[in-house]
MARDO-389293 format. One record per atom (N, C-alpha, C, O): residue in one letter; atom name; z, x, y negated. Coordinates in steps of 0.001 Angstrom, whole numbers, plus 524288, in hexadecimal, padded with zeros to 5 digits. Example, Ala and Ser with C-alpha at 12.3 -4.5 7.8 and 13.67 -1.06 7.14 Angstrom:
<recs>
rec res=A	atom=N	w=81E78	u=83386	v=8163A
rec res=A	atom=CA	w=81E78	u=8300C	v=81194
rec res=A	atom=C	w=81E78	u=83390	v=80CE4
rec res=A	atom=O	w=82111	u=8379C	v=80CF7
rec res=S	atom=N	w=81BA8	u=83232	v=808CA
rec res=S	atom=CA	w=81BE4	u=83566	v=80424
rec res=S	atom=C	w=81EBE	u=83264	v=7FFE2
rec res=S	atom=O	w=81F67	u=83461	v=7FB8E
</recs>
This chain:
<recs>
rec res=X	atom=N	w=7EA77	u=84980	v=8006F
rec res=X	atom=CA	w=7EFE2	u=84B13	v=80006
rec res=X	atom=C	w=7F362	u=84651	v=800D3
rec res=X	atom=O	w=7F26F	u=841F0	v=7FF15
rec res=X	atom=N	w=7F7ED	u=847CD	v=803EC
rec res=X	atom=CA	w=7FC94	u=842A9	v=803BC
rec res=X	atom=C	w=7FFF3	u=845BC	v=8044D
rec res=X	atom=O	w=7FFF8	u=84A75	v=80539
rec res=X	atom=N	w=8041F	u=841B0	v=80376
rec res=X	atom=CA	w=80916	u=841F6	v=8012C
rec res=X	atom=C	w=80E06	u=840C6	v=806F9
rec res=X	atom=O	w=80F1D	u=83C6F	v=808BC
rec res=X	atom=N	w=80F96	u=8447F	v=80855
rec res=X	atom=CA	w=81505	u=8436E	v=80C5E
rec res=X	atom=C	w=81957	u=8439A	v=80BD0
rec res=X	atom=O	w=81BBA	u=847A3	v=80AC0
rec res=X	atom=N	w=81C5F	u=83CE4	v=80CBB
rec res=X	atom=CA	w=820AA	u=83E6A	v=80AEA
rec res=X	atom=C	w=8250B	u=83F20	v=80F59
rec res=X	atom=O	w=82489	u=83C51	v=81338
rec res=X	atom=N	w=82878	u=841E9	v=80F37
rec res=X	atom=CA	w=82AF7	u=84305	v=812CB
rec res=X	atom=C	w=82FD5	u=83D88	v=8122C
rec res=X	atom=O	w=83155	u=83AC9	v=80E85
rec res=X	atom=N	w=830FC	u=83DE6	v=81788
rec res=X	atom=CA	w=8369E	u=8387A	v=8180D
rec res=X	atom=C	w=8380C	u=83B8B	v=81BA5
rec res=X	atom=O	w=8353B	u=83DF6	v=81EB3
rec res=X	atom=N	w=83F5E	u=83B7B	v=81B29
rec res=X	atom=CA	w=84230	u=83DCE	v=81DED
rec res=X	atom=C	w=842A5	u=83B22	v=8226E
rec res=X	atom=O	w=841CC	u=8366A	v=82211
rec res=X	atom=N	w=84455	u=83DAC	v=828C6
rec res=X	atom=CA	w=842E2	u=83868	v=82CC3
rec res=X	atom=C	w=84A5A	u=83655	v=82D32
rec res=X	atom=O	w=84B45	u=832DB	v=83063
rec res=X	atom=N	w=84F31	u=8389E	v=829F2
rec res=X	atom=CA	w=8520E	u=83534	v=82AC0
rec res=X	atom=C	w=850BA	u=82EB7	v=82411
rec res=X	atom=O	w=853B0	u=82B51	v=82263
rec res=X	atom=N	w=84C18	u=82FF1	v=822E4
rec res=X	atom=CA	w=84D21	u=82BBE	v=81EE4
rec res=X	atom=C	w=8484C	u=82848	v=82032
rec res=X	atom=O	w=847AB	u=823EA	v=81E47
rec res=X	atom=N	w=8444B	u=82B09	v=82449
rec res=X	atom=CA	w=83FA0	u=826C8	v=82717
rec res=X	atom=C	w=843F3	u=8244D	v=829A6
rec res=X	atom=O	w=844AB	u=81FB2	v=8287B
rec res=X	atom=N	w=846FE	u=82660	v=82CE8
rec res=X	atom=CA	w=84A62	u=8237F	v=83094
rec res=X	atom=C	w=84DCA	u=820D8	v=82EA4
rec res=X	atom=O	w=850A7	u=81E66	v=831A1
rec res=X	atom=N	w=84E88	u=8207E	v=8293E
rec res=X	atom=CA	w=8534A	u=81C79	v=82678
rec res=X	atom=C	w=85069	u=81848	v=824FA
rec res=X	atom=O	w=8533D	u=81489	v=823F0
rec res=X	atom=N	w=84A70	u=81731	v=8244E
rec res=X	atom=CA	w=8469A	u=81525	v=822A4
rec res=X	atom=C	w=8482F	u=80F8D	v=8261F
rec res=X	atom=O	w=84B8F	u=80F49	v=82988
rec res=X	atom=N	w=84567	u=80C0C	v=82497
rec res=X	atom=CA	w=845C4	u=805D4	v=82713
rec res=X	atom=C	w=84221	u=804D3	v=8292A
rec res=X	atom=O	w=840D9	u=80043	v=829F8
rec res=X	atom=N	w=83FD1	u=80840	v=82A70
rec res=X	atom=CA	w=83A00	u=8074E	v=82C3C
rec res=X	atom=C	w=83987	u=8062D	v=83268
rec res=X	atom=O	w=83BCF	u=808C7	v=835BF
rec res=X	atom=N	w=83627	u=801D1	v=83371
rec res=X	atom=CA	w=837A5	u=80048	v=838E6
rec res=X	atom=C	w=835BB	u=80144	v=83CC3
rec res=X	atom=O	w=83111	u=80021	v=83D01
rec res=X	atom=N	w=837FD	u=80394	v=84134
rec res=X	atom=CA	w=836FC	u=809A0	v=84643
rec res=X	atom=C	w=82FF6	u=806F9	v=8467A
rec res=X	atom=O	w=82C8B	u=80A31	v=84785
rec res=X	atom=N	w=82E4E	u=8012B	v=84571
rec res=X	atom=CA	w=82A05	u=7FFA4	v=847EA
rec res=X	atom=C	w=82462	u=80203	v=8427B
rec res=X	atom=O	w=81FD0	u=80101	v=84397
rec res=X	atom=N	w=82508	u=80396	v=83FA3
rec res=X	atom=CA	w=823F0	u=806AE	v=83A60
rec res=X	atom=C	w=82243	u=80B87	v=83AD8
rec res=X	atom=O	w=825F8	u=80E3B	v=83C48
rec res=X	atom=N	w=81DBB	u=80E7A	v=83A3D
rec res=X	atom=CA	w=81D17	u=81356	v=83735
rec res=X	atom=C	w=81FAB	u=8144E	v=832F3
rec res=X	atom=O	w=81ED0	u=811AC	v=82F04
rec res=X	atom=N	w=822AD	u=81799	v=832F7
rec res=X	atom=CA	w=82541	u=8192D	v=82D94
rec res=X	atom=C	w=82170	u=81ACE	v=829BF
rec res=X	atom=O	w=8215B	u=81985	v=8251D
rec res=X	atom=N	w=81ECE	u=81D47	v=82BBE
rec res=X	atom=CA	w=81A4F	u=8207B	v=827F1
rec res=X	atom=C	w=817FC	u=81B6B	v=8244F
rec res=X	atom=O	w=819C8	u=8193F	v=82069
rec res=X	atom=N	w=81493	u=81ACF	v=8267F
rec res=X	atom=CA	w=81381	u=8142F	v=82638
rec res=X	atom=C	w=8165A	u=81024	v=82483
rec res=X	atom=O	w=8142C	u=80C0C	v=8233B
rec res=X	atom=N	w=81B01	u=810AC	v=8244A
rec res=X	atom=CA	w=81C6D	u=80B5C	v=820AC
rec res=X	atom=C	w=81DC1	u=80E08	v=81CC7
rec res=X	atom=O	w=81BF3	u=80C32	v=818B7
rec res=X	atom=N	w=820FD	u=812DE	v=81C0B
rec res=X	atom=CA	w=82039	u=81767	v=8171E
rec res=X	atom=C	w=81CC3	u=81660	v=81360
rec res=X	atom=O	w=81DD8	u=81446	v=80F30
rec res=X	atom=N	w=8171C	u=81849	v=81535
rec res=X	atom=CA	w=81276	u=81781	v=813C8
rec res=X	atom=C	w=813C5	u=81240	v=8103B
rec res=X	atom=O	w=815C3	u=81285	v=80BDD
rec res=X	atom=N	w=81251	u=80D69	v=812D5
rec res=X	atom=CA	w=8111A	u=80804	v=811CD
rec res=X	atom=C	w=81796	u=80824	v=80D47
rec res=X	atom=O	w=8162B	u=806AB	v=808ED
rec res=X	atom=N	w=81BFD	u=8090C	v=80D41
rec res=X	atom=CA	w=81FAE	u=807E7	v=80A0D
rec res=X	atom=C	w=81D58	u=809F2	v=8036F
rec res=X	atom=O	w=81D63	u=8081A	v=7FEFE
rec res=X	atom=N	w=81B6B	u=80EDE	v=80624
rec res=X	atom=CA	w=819F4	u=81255	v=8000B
rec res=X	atom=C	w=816CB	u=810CD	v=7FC76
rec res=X	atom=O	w=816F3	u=810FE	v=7F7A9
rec res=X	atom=N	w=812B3	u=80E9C	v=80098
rec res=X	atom=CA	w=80E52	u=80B83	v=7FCD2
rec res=X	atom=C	w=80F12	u=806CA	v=7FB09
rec res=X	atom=O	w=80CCC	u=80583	v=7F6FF
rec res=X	atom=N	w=81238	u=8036A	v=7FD83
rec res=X	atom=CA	w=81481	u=7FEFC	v=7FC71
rec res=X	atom=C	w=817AC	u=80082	v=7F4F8
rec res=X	atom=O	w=81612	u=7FE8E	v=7F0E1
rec res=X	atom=N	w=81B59	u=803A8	v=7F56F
rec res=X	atom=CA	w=81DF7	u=805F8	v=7F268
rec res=X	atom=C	w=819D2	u=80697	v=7EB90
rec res=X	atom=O	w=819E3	u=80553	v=7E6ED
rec res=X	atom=N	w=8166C	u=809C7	v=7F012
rec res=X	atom=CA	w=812FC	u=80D7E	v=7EB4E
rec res=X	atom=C	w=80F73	u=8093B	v=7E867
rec res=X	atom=O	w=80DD8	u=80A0B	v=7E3F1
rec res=X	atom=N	w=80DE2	u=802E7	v=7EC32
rec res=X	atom=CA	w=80A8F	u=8019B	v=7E9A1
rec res=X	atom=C	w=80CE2	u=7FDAB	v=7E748
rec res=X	atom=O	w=80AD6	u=7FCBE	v=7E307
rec res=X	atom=N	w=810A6	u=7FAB8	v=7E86B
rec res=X	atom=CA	w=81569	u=7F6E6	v=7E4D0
rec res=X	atom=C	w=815CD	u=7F836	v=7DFCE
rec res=X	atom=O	w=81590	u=7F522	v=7DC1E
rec res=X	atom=N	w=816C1	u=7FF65	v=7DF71
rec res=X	atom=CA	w=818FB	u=80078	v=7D92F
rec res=X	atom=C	w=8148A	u=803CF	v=7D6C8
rec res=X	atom=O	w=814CF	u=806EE	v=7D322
rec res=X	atom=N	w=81069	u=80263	v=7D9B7
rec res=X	atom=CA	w=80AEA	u=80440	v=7D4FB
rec res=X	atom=C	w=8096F	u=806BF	v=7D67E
rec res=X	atom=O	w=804A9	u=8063B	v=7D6C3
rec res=X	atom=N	w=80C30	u=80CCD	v=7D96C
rec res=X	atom=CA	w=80C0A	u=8116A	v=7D96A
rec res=X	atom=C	w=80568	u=8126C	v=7DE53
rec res=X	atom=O	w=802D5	u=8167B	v=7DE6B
rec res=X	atom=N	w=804AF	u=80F53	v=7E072
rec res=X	atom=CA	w=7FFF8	u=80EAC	v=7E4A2
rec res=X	atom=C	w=7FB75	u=808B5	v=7E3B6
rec res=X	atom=O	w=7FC07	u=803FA	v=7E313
rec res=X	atom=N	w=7F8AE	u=80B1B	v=7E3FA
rec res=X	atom=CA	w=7F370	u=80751	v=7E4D6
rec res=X	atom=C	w=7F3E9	u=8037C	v=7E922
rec res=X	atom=O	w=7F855	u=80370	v=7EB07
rec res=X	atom=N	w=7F172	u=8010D	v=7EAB5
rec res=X	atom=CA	w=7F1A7	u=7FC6A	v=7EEFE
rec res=X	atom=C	w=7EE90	u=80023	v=7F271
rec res=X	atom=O	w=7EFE2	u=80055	v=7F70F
rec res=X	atom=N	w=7EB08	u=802D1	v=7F0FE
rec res=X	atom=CA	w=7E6B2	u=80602	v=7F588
rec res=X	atom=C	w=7EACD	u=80A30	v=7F604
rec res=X	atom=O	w=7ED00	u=80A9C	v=7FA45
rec res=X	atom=N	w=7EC1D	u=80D61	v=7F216
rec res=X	atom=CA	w=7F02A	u=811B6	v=7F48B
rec res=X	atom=C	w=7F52B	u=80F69	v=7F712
rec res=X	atom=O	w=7F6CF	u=81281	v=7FA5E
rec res=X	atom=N	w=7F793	u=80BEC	v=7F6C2
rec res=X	atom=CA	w=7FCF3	u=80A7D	v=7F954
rec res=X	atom=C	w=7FA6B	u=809FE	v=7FF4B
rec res=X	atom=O	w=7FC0E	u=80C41	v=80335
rec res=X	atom=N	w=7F53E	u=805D4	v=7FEE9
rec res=X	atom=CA	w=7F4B8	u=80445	v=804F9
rec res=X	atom=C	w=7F2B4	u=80901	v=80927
rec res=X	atom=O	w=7F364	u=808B4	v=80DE7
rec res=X	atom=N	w=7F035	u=80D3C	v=8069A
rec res=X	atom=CA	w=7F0E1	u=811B2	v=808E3
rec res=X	atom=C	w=7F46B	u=81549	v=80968
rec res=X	atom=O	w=7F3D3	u=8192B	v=80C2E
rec res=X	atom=N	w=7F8DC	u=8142E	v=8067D
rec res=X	atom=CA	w=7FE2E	u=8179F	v=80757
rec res=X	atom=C	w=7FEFA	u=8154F	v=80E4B
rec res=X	atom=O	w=7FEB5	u=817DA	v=8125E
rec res=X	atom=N	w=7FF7E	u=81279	v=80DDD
rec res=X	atom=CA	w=8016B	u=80FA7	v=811AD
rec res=X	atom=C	w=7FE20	u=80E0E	v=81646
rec res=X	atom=O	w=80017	u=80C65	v=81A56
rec res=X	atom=N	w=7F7D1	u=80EBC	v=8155C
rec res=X	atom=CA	w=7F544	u=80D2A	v=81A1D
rec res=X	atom=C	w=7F246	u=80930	v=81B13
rec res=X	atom=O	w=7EE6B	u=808DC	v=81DEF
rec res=X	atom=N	w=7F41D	u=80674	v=818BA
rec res=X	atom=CA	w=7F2EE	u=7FFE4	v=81965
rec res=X	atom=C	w=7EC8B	u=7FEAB	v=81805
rec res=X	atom=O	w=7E97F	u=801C7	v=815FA
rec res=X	atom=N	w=7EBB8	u=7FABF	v=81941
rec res=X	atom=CA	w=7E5CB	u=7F6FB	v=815EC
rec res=X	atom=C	w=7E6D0	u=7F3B6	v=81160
rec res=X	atom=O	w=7EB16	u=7F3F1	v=80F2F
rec res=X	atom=N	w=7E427	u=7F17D	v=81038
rec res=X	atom=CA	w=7E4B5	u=7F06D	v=80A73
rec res=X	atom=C	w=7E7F3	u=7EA38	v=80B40
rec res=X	atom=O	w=7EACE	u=7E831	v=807F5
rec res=X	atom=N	w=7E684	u=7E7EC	v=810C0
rec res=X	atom=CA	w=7E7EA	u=7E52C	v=8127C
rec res=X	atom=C	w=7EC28	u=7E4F2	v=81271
rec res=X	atom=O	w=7EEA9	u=7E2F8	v=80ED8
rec res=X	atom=N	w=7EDF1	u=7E6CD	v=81634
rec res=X	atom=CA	w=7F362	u=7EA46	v=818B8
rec res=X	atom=C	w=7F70E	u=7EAA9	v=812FC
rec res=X	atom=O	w=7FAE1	u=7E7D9	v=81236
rec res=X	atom=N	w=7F567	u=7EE15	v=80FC6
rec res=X	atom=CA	w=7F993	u=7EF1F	v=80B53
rec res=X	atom=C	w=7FAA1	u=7E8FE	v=80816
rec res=X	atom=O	w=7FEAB	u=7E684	v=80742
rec res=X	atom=N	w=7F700	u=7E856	v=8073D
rec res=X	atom=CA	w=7F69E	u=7E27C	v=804CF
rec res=X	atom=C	w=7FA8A	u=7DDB6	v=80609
rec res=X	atom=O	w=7FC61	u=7DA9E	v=802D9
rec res=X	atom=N	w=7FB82	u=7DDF5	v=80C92
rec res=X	atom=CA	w=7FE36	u=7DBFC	v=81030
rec res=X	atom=C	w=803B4	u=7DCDC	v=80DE5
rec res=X	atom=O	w=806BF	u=7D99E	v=80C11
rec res=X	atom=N	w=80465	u=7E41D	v=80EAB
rec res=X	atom=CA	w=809CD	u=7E4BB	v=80D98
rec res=X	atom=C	w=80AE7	u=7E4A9	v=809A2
rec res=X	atom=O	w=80FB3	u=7E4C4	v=80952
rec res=X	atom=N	w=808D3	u=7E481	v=80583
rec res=X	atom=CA	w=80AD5	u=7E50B	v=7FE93
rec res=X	atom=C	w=80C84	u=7DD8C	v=7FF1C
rec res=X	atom=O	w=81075	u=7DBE1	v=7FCEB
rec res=X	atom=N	w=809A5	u=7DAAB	v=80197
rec res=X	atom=CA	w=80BB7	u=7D4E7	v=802A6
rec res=X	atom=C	w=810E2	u=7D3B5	v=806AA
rec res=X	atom=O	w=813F9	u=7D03E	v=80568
rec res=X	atom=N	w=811A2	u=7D694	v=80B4A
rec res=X	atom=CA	w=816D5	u=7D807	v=80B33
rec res=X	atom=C	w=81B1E	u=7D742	v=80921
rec res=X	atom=O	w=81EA9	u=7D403	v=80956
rec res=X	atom=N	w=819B4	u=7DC8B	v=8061E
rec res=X	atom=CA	w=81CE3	u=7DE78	v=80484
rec res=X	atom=C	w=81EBE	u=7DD49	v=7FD7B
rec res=X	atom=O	w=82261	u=7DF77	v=7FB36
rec res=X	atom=N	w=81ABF	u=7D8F4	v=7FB00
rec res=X	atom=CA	w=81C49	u=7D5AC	v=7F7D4
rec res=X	atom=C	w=81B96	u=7D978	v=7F352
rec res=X	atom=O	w=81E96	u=7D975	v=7EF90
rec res=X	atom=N	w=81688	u=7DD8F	v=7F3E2
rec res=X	atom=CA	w=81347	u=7E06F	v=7F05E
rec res=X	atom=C	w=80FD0	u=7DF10	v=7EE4A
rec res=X	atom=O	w=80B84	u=7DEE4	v=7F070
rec res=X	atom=N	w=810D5	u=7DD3E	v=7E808
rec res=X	atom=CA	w=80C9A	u=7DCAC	v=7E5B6
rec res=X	atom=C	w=806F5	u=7DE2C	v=7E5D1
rec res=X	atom=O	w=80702	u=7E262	v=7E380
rec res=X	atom=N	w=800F7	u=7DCFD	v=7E775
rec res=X	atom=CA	w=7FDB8	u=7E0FD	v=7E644
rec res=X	atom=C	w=7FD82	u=7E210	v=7DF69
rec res=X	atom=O	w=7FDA5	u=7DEB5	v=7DBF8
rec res=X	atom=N	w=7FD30	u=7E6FC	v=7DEED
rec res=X	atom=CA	w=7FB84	u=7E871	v=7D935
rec res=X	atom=C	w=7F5F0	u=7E73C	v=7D965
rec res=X	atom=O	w=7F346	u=7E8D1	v=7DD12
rec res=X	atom=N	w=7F302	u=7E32A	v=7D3C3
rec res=X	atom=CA	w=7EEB4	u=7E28A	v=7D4BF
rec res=X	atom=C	w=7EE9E	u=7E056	v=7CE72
rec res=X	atom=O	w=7F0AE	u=7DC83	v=7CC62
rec res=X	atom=N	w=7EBFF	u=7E3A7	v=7CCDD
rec res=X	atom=CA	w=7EB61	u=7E21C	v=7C52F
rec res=X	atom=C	w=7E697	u=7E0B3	v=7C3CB
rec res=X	atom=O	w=7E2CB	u=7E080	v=7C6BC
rec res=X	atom=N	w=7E6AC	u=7DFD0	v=7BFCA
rec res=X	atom=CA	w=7E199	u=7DCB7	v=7BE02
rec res=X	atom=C	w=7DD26	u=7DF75	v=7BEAD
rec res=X	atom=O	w=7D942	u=7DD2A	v=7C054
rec res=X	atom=N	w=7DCF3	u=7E69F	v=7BD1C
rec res=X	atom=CA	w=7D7A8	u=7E904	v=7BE47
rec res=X	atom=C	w=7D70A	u=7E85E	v=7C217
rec res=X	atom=O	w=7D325	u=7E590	v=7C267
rec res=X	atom=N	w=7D939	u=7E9A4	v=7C78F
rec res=X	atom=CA	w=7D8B3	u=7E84D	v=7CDC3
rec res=X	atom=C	w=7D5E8	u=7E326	v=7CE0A
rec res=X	atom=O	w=7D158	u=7E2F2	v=7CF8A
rec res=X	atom=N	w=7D7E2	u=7E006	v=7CCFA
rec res=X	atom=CA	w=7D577	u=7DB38	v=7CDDA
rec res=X	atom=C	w=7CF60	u=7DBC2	v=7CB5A
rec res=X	atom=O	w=7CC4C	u=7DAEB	v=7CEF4
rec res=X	atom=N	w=7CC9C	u=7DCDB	v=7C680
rec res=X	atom=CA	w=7C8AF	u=7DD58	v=7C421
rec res=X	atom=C	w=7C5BA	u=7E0A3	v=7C794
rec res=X	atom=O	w=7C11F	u=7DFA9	v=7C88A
rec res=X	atom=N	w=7C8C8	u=7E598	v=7CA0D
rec res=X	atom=CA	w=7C426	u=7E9F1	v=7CBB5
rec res=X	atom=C	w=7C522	u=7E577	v=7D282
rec res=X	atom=O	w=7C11E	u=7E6FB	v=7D4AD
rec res=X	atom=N	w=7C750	u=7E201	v=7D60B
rec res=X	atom=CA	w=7C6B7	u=7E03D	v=7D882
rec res=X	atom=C	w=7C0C9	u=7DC95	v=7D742
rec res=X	atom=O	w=7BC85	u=7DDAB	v=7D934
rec res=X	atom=N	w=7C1B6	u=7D8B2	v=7D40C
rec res=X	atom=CA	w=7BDBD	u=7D489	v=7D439
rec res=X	atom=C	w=7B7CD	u=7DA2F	v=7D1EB
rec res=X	atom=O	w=7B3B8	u=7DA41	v=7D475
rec res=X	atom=N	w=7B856	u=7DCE5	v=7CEA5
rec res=X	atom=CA	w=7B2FF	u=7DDED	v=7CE83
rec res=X	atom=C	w=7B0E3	u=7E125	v=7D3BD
rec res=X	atom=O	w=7AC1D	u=7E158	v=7D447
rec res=X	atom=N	w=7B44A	u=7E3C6	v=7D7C5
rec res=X	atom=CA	w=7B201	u=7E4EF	v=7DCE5
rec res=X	atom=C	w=7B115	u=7E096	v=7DE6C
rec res=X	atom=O	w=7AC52	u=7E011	v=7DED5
rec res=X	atom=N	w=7B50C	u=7DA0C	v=7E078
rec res=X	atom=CA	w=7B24D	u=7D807	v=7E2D3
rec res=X	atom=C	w=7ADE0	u=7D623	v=7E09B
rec res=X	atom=O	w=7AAE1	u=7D4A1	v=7E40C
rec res=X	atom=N	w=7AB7C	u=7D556	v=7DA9A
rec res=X	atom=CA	w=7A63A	u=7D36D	v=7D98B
rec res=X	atom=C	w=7A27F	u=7D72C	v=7DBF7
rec res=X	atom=O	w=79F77	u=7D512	v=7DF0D
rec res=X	atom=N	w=7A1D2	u=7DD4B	v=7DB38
rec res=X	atom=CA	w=79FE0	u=7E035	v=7DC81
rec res=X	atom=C	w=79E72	u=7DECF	v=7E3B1
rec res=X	atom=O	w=79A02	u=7DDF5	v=7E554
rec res=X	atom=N	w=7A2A0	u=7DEDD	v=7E690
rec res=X	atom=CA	w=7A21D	u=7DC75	v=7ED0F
rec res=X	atom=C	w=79E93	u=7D6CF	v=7ECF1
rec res=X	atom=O	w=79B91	u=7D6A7	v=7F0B1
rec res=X	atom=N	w=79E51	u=7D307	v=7EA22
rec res=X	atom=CA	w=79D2F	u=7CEF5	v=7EA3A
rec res=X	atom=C	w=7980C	u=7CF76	v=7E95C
rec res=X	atom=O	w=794EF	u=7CD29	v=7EC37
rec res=X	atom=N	w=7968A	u=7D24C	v=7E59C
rec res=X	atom=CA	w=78FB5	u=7D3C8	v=7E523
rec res=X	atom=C	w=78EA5	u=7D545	v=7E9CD
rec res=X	atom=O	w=78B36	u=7D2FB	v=7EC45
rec res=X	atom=N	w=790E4	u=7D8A7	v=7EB8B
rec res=X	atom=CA	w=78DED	u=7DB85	v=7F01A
rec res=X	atom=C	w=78D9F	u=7D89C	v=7F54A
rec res=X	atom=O	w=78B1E	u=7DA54	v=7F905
rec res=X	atom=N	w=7907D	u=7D3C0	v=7F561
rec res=X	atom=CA	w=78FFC	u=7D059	v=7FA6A
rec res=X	atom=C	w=789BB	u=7CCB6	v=7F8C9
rec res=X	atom=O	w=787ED	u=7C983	v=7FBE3
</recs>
């Protein structure tokens, strides 16, 4: 299931968005930007709102002068996957 939101086309067309731009697409990328700044999205769900690689989003949250959210459990369940990877090499 997803979610469509409708935009009127005299207020796409009032938009700043530049003729060289998918609207859809920078839509997209604004929302998740939005959604993942104020909590409301994951780093995996924002970068799929929008499309991107993990790369890619990473890039633009640096940009765009976006904190990553990254707390202390994250960090813990990080290092015990990478020990887990490290055995297995």
């Amino acid at each position: 299931m997803g979610i469509t939101i409708e935009i009127p086309d005299d207020v796409l067309t009032g938009l700043r968005i530049p003729i060289n731009q998918d609207p859809k697409k920078r839509l997209r990328i604004e929302l998740a930007l939005r959604l993942y700044e104020r909590g409301l999205a994951s780093f995996g769900v924002a970068r799929r709102i929008c499309g991107l690689s993990k790369g890619e989003f990473m890039e633009l949250l640096i940009r765009e002068k976006i904190p990553l959210h990254y707390d202390e459990e994250e960090l813990k369940h990080d290092i015990e996957v990478a020990k887990k990877l490290a055995k297995e090499t």
